[in-house]
CHARMM-style PDB file with segment names, atoms N, HN, CA, C and O in Angstrom:
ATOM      1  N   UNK     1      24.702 -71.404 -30.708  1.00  0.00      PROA
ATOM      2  CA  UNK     1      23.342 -71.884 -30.559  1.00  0.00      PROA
ATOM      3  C   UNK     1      22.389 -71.066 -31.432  1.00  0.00      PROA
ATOM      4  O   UNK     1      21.432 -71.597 -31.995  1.00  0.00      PROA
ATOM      5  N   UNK     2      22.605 -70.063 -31.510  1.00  0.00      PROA
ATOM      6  HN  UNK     2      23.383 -69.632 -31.053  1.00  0.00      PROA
ATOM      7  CA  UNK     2      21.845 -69.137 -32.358  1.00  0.00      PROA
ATOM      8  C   UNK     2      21.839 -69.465 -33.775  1.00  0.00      PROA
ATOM      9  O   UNK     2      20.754 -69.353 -34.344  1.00  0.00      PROA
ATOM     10  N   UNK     3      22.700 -69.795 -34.355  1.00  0.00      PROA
ATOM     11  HN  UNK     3      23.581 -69.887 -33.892  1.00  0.00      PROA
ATOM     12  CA  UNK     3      23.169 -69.896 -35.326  1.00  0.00      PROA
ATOM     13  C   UNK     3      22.155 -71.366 -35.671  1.00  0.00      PROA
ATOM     14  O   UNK     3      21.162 -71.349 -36.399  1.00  0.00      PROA
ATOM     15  N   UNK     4      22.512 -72.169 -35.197  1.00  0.00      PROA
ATOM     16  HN  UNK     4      23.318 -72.183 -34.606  1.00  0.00      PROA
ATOM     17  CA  UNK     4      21.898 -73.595 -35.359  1.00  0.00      PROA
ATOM     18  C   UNK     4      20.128 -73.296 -35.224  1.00  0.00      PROA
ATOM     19  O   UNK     4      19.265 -73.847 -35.909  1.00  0.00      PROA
ATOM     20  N   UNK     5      19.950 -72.461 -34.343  1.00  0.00      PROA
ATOM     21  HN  UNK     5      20.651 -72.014 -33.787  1.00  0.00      PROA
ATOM     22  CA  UNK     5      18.651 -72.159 -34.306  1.00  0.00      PROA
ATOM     23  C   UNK     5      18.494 -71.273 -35.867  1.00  0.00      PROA
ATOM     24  O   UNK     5      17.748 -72.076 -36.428  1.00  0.00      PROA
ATOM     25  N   UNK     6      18.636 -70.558 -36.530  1.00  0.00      PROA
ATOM     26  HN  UNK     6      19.242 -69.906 -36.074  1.00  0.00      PROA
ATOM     27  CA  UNK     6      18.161 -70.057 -37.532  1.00  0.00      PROA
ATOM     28  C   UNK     6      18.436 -70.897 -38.746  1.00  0.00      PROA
ATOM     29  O   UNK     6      17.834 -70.628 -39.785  1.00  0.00      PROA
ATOM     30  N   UNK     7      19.295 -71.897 -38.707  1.00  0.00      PROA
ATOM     31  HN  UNK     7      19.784 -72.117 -37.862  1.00  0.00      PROA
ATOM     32  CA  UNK     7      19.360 -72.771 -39.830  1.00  0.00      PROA
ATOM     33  C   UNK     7      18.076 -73.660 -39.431  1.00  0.00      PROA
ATOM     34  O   UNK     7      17.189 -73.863 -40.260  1.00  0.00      PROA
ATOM     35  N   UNK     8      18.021 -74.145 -38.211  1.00  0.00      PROA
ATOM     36  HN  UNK     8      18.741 -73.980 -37.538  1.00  0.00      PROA
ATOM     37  CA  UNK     8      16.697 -75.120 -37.960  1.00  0.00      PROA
ATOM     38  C   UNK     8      15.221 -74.526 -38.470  1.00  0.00      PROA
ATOM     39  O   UNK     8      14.284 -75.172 -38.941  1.00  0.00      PROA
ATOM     40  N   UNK     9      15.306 -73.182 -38.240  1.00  0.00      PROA
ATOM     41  HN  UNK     9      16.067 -72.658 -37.857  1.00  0.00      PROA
ATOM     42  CA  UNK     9      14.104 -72.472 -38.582  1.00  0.00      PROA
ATOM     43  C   UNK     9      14.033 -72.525 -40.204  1.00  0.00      PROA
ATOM     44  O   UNK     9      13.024 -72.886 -40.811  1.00  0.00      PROA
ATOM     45  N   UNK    10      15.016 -72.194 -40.706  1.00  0.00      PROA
ATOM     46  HN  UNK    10      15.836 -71.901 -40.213  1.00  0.00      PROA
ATOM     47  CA  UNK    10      14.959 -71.870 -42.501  1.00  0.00      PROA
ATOM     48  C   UNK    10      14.807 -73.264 -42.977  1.00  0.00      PROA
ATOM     49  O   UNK    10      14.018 -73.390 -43.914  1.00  0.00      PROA
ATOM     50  N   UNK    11      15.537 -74.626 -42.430  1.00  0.00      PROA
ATOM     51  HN  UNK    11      16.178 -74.524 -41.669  1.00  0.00      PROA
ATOM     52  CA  UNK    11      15.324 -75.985 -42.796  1.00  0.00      PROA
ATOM     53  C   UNK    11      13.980 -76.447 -42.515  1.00  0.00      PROA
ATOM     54  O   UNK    11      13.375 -77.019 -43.422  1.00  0.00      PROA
ATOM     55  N   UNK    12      13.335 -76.253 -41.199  1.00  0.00      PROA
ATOM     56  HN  UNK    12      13.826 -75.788 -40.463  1.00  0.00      PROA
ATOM     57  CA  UNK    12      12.374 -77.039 -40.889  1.00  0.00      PROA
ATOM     58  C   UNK    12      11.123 -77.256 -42.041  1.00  0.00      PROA
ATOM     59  O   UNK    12      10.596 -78.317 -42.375  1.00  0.00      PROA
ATOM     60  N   UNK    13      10.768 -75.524 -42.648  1.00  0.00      PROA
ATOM     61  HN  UNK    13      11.196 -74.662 -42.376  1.00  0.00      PROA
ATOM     62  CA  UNK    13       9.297 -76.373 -43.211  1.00  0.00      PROA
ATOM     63  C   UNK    13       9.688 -77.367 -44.220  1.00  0.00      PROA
ATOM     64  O   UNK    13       8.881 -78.260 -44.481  1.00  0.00      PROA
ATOM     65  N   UNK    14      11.010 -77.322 -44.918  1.00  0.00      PROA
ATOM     66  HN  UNK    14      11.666 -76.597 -44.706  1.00  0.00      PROA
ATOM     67  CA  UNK    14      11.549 -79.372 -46.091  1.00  0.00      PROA
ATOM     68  C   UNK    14      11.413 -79.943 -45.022  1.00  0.00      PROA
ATOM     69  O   UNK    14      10.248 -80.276 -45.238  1.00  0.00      PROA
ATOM     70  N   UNK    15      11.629 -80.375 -43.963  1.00  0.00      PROA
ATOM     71  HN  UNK    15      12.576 -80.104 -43.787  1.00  0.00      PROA
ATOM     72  CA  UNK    15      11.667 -81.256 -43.032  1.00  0.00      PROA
ATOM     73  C   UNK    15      10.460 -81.761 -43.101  1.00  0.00      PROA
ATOM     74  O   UNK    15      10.222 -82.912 -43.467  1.00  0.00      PROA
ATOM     75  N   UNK    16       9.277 -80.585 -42.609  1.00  0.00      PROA
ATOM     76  HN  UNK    16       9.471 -79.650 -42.312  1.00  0.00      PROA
ATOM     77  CA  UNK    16       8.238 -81.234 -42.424  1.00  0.00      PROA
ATOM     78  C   UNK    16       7.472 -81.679 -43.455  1.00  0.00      PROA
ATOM     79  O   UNK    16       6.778 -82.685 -43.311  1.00  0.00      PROA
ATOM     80  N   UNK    17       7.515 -80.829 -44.877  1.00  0.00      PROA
ATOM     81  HN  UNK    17       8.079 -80.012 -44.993  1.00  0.00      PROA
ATOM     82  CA  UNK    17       7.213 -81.038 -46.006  1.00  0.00      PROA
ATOM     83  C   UNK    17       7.702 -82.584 -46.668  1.00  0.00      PROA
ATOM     84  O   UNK    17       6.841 -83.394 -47.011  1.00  0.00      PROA
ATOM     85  N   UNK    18       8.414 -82.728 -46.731  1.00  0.00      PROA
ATOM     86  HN  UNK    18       9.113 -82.070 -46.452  1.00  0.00      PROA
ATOM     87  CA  UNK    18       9.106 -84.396 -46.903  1.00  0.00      PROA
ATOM     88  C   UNK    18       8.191 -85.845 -46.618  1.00  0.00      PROA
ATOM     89  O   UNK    18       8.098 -86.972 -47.102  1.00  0.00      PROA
ATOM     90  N   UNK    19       7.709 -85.198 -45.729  1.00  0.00      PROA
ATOM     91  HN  UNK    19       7.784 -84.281 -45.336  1.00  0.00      PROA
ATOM     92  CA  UNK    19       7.184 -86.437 -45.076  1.00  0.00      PROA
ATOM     93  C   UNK    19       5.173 -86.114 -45.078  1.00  0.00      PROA
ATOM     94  O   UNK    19       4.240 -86.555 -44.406  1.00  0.00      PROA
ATOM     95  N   UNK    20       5.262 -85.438 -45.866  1.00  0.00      PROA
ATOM     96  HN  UNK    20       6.020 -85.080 -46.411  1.00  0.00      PROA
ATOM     97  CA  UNK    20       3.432 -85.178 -46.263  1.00  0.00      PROA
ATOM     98  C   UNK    20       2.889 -86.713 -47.129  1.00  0.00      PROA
ATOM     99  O   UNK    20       1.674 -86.910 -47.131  1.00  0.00      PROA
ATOM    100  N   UNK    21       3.512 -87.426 -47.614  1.00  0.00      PROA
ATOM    101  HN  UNK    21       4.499 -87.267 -47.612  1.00  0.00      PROA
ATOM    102  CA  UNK    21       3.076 -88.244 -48.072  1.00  0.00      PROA
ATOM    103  C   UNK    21       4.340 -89.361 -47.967  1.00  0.00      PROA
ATOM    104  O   UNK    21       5.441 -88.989 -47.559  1.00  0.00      PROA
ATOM    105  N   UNK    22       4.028 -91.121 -48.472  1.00  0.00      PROA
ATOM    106  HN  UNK    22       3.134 -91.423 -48.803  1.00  0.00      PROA
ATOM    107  CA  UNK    22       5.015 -92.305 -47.863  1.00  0.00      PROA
ATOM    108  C   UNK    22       6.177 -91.663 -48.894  1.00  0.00      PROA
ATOM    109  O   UNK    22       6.248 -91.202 -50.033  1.00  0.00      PROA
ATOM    110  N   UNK    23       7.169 -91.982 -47.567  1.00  0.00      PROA
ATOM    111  HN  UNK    23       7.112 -92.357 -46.642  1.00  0.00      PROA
ATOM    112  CA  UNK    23       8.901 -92.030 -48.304  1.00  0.00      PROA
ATOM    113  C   UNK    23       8.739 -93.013 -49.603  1.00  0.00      PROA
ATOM    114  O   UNK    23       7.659 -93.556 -49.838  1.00  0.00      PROA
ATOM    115  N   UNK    24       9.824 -93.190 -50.379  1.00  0.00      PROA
ATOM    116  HN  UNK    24      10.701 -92.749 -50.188  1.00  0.00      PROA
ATOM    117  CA  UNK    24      10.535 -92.140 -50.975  1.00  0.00      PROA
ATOM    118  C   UNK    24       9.666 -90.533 -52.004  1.00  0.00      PROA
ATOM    119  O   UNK    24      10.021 -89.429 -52.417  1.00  0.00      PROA
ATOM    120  N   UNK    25       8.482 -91.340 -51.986  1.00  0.00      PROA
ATOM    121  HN  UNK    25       8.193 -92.237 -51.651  1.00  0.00      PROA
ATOM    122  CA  UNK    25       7.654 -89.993 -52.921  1.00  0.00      PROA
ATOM    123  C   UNK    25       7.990 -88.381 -52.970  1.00  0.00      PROA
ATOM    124  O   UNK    25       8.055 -87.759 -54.030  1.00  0.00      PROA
ATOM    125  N   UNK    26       8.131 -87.976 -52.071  1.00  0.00      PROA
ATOM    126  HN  UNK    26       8.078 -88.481 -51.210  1.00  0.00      PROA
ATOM    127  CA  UNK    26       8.406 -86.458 -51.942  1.00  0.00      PROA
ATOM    128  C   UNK    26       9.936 -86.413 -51.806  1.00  0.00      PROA
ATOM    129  O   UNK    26      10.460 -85.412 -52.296  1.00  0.00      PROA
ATOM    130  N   UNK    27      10.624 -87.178 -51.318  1.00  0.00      PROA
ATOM    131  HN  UNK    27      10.198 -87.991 -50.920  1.00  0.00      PROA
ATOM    132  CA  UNK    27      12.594 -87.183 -51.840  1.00  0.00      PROA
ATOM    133  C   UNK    27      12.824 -86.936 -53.273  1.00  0.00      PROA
ATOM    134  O   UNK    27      13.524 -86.026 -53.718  1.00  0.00      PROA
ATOM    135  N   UNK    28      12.178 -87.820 -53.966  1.00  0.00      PROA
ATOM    136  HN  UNK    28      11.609 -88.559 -53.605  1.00  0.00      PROA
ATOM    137  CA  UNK    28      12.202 -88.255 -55.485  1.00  0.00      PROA
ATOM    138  C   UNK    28      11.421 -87.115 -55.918  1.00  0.00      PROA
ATOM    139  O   UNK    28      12.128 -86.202 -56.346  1.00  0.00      PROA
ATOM    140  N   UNK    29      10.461 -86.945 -55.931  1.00  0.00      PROA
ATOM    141  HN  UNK    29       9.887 -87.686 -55.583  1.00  0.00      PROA
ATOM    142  CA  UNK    29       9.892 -85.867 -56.034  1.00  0.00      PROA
ATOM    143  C   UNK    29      10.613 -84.297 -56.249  1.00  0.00      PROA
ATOM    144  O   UNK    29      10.635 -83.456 -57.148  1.00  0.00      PROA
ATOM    145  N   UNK    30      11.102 -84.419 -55.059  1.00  0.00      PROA
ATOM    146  HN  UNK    30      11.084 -85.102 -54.329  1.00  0.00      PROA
ATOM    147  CA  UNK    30      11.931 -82.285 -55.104  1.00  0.00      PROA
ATOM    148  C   UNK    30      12.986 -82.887 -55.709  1.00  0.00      PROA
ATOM    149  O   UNK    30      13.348 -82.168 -56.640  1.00  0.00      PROA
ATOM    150  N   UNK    31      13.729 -83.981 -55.609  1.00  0.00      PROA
ATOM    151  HN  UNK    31      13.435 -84.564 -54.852  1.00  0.00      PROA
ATOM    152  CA  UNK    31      15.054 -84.575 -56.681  1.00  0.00      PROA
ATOM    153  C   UNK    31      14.923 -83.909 -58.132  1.00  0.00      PROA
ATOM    154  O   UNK    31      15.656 -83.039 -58.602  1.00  0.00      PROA
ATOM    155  N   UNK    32      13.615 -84.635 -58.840  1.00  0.00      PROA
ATOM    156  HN  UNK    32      13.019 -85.342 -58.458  1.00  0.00      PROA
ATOM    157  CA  UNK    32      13.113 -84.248 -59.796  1.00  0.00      PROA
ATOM    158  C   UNK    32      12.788 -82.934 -60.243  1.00  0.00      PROA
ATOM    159  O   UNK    32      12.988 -82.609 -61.413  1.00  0.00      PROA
ATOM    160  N   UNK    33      12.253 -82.075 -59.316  1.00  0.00      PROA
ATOM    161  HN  UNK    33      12.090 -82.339 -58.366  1.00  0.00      PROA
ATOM    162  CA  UNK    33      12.136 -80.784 -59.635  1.00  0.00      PROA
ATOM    163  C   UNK    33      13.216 -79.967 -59.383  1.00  0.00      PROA
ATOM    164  O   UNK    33      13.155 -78.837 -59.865  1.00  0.00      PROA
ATOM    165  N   UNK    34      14.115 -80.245 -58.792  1.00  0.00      PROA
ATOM    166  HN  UNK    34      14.164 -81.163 -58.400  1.00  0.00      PROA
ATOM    167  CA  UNK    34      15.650 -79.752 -59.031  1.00  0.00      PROA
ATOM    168  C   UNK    34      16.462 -80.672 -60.004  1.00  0.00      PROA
ATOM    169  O   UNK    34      17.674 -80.728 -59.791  1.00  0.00      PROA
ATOM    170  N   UNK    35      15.890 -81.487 -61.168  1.00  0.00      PROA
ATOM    171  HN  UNK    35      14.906 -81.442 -61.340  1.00  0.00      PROA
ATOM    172  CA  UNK    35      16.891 -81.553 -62.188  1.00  0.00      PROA
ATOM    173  C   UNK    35      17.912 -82.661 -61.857  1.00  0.00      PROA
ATOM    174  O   UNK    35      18.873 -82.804 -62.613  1.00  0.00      PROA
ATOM    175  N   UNK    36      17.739 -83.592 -60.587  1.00  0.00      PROA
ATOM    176  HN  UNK    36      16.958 -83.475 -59.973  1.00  0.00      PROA
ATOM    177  CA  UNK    36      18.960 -84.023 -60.309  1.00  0.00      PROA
ATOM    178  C   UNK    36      18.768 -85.365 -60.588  1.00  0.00      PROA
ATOM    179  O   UNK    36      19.678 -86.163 -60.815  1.00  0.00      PROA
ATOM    180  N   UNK    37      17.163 -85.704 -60.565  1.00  0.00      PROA
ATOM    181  HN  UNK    37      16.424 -85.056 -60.380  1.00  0.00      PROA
ATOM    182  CA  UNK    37      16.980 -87.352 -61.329  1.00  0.00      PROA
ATOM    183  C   UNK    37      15.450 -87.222 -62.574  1.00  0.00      PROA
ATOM    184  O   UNK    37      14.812 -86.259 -63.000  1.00  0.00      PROA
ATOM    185  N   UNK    38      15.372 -88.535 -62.770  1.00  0.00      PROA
ATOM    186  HN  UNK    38      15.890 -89.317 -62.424  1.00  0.00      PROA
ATOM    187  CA  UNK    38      14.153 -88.381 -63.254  1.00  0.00      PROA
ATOM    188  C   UNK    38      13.559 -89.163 -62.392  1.00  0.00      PROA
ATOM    189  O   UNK    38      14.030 -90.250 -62.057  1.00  0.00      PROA
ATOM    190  N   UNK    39      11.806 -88.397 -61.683  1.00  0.00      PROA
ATOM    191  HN  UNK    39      11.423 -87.514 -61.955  1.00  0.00      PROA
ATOM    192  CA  UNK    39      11.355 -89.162 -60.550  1.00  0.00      PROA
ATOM    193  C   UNK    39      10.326 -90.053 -61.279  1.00  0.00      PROA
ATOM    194  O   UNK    39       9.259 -89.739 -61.807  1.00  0.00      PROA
ATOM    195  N   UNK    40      11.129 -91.626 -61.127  1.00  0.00      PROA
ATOM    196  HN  UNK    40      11.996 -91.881 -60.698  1.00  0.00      PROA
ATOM    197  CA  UNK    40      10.223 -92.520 -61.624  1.00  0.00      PROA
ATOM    198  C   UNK    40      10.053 -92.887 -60.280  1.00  0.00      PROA
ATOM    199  O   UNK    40      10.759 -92.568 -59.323  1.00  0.00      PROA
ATOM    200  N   UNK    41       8.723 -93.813 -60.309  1.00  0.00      PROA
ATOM    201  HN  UNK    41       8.150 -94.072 -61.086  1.00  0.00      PROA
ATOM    202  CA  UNK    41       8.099 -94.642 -58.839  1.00  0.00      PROA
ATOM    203  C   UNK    41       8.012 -95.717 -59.604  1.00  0.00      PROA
ATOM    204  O   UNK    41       7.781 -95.731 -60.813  1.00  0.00      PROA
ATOM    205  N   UNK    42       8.228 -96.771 -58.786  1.00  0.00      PROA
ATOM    206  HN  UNK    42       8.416 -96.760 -57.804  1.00  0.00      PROA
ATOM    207  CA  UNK    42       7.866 -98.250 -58.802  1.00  0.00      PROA
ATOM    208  C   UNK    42       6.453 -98.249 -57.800  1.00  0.00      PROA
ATOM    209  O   UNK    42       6.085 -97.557 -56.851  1.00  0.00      PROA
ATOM    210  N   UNK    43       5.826 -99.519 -58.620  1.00  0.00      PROA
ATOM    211  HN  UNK    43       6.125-100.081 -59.392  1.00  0.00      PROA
ATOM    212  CA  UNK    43       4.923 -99.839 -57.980  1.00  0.00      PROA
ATOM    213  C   UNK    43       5.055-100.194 -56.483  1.00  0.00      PROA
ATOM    214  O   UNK    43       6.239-100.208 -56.144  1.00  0.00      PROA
ATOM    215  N   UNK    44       4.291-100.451 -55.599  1.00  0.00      PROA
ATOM    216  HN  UNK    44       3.330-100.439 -55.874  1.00  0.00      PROA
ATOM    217  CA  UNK    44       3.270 -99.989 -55.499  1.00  0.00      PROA
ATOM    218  C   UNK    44       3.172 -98.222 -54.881  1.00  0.00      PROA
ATOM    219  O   UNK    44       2.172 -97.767 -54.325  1.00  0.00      PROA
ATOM    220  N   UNK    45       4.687 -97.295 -55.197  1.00  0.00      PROA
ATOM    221  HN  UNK    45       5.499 -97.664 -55.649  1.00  0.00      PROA
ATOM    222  CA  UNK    45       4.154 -96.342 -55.079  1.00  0.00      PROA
ATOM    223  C   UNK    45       3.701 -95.484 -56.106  1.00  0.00      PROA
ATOM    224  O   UNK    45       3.745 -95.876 -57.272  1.00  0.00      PROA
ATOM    225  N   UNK    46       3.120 -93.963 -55.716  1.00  0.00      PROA
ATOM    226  HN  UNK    46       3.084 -93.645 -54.768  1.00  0.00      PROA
ATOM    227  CA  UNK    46       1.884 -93.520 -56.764  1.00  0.00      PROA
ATOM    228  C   UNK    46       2.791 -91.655 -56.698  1.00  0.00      PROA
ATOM    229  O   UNK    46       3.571 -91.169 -55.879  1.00  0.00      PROA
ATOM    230  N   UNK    47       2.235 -91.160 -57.854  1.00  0.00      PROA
ATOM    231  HN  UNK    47       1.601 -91.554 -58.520  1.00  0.00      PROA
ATOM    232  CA  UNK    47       3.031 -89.712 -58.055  1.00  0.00      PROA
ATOM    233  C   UNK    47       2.176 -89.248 -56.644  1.00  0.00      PROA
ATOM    234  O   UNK    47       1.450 -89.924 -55.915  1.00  0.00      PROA
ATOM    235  N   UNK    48       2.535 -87.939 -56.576  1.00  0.00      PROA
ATOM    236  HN  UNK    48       3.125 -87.390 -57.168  1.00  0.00      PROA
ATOM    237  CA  UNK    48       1.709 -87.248 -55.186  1.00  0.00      PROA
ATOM    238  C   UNK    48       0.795 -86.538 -55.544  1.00  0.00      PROA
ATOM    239  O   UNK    48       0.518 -86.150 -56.679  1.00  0.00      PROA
ATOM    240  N   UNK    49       0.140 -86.286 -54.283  1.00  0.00      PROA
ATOM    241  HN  UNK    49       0.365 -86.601 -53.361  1.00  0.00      PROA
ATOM    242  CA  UNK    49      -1.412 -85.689 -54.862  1.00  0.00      PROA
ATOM    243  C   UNK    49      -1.194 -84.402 -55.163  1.00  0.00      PROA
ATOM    244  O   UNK    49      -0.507 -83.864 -54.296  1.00  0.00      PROA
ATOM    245  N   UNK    50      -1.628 -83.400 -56.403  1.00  0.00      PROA
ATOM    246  HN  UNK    50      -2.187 -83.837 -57.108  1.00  0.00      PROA
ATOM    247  CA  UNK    50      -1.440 -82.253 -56.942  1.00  0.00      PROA
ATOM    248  C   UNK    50      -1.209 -81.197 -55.579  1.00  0.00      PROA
ATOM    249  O   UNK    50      -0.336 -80.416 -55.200  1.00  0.00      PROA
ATOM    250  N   UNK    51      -2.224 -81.561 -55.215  1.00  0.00      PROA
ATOM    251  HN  UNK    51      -2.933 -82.194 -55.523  1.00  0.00      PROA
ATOM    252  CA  UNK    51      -2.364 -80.265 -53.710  1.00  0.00      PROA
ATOM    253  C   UNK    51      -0.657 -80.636 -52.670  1.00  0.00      PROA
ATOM    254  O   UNK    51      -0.034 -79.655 -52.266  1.00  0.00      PROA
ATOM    255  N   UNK    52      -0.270 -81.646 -52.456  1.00  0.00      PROA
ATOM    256  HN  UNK    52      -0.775 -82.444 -52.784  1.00  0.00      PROA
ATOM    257  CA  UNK    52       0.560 -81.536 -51.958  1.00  0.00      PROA
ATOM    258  C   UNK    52       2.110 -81.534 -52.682  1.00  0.00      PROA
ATOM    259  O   UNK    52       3.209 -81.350 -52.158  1.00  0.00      PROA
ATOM    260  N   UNK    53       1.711 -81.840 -54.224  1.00  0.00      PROA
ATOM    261  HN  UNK    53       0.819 -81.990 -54.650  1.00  0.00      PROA
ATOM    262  CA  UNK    53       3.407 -81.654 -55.321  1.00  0.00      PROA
ATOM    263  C   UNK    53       3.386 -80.007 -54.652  1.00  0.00      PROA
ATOM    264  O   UNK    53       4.321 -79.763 -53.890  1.00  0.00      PROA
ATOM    265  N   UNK    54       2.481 -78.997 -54.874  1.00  0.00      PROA
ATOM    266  HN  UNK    54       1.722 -79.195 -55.493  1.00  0.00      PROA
ATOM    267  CA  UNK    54       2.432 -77.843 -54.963  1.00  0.00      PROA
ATOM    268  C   UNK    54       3.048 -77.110 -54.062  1.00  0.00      PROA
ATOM    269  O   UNK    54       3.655 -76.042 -54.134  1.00  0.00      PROA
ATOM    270  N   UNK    55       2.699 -78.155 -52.821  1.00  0.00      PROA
ATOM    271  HN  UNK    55       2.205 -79.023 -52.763  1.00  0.00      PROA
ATOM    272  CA  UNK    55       3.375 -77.485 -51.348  1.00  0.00      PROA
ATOM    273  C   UNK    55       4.554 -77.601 -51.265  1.00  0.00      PROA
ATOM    274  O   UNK    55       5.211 -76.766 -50.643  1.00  0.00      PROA
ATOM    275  N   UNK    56       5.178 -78.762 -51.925  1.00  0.00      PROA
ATOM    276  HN  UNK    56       4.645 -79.440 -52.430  1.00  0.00      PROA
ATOM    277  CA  UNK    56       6.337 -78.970 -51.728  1.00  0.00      PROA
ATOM    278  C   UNK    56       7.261 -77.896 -53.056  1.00  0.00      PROA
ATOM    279  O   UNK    56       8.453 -77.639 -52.888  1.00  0.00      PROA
ATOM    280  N   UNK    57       6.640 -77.481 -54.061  1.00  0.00      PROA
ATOM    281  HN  UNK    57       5.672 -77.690 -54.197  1.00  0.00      PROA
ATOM    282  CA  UNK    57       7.255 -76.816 -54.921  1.00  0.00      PROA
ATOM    283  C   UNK    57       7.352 -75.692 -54.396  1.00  0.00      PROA
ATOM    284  O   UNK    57       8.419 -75.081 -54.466  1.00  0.00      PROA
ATOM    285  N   UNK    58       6.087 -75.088 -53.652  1.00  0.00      PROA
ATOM    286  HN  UNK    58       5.221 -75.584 -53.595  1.00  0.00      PROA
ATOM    287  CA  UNK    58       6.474 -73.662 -52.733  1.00  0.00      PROA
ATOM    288  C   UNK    58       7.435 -73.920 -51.798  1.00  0.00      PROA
ATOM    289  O   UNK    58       8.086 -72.932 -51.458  1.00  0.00      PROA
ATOM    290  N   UNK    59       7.651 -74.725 -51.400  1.00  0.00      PROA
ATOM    291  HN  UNK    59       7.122 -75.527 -51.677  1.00  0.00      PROA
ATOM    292  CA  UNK    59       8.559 -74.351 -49.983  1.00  0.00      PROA
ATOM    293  C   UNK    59      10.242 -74.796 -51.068  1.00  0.00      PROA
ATOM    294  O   UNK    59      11.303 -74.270 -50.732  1.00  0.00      PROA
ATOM    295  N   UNK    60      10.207 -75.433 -51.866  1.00  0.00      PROA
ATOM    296  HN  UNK    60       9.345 -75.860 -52.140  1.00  0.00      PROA
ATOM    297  CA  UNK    60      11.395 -75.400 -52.597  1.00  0.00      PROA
ATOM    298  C   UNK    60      12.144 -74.012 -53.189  1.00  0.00      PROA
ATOM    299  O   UNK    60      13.263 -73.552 -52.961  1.00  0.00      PROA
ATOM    300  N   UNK    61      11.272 -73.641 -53.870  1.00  0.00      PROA
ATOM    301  HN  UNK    61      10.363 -74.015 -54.055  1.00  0.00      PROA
ATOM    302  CA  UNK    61      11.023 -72.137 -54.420  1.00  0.00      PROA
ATOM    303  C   UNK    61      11.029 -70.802 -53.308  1.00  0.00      PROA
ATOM    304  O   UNK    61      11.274 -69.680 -53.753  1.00  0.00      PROA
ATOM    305  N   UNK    62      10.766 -70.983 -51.956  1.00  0.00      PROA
ATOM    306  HN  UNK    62      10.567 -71.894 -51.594  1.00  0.00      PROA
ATOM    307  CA  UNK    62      11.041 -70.137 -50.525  1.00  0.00      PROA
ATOM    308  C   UNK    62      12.495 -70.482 -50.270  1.00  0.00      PROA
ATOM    309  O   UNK    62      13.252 -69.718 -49.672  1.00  0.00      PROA
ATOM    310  N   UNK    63      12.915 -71.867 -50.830  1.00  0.00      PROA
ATOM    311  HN  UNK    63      12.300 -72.487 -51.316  1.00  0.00      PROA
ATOM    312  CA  UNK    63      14.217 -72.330 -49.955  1.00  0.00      PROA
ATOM    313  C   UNK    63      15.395 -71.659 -51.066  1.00  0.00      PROA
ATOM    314  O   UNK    63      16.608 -71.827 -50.944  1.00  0.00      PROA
ATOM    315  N   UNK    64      14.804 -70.954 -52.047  1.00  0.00      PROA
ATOM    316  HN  UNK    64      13.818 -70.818 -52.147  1.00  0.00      PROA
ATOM    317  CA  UNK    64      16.247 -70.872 -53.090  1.00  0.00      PROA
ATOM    318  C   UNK    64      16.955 -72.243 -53.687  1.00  0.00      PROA
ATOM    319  O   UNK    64      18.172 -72.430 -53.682  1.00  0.00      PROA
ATOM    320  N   UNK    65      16.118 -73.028 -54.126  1.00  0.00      PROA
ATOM    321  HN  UNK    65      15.129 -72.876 -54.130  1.00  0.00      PROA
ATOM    322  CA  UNK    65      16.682 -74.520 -54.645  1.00  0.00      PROA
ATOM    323  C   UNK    65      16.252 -74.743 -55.696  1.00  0.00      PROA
ATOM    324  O   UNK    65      16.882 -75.493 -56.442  1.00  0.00      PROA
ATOM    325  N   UNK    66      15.074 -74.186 -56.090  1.00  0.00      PROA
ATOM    326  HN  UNK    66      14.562 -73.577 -55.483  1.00  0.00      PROA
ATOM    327  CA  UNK    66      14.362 -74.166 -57.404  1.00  0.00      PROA
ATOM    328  C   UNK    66      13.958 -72.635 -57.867  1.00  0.00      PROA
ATOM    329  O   UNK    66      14.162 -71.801 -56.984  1.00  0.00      PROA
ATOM    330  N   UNK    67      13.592 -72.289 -58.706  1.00  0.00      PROA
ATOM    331  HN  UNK    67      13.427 -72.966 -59.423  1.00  0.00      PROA
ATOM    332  CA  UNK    67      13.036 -71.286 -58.993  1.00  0.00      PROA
ATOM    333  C   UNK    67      11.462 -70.793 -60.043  1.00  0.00      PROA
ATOM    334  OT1 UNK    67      11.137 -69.611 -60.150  1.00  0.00      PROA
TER     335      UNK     67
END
C-alpha cells in the first residue's frame, strides 16, 4: 500500500495537469514535447494557452520525462 501510495503521489500532479484544458490538447501536447509525435490539432481544437503549455512543461520536467 505504501508503495502505490508514493507512486500516486509522484503521478498525480500529470494526472491533474492533463486535464487543464479539452482532451486530446494536453495528451498531444506533452506527446510533442517528449519527441514522440508532432502535436498537430484538428479543428475545432486550438494549441493551449501559453500559461498553461508552461505548467504542463514544469511538471514534465519535475517528472524526469523531459528535460
Amino acid at each position: 500500500m505504501e508503495e502505490a501510495r508514493s507512486i500516486h503521489k509522484t503521478l498525480y500532479p500529470i494526472s491533474k495537469t492533463i486535464f487543464i484544458e479539452t482532451n486530446p490538447i494536453p495528451v498531444k501536447t506533452a506527446l510533442g514535447m517528449m519527441g514522440m509525435i508532432k502535436p498537430e490539432l484538428r479543428m475545432p481544437l486550438c494549441e493551449m494557452r501559453p500559461e498553461n503549455e508552461a505548467r504542463l512543461k514544469s511538471v514534465l520536467k519535475n517528472l524526469g520525462v523531459i528535460s
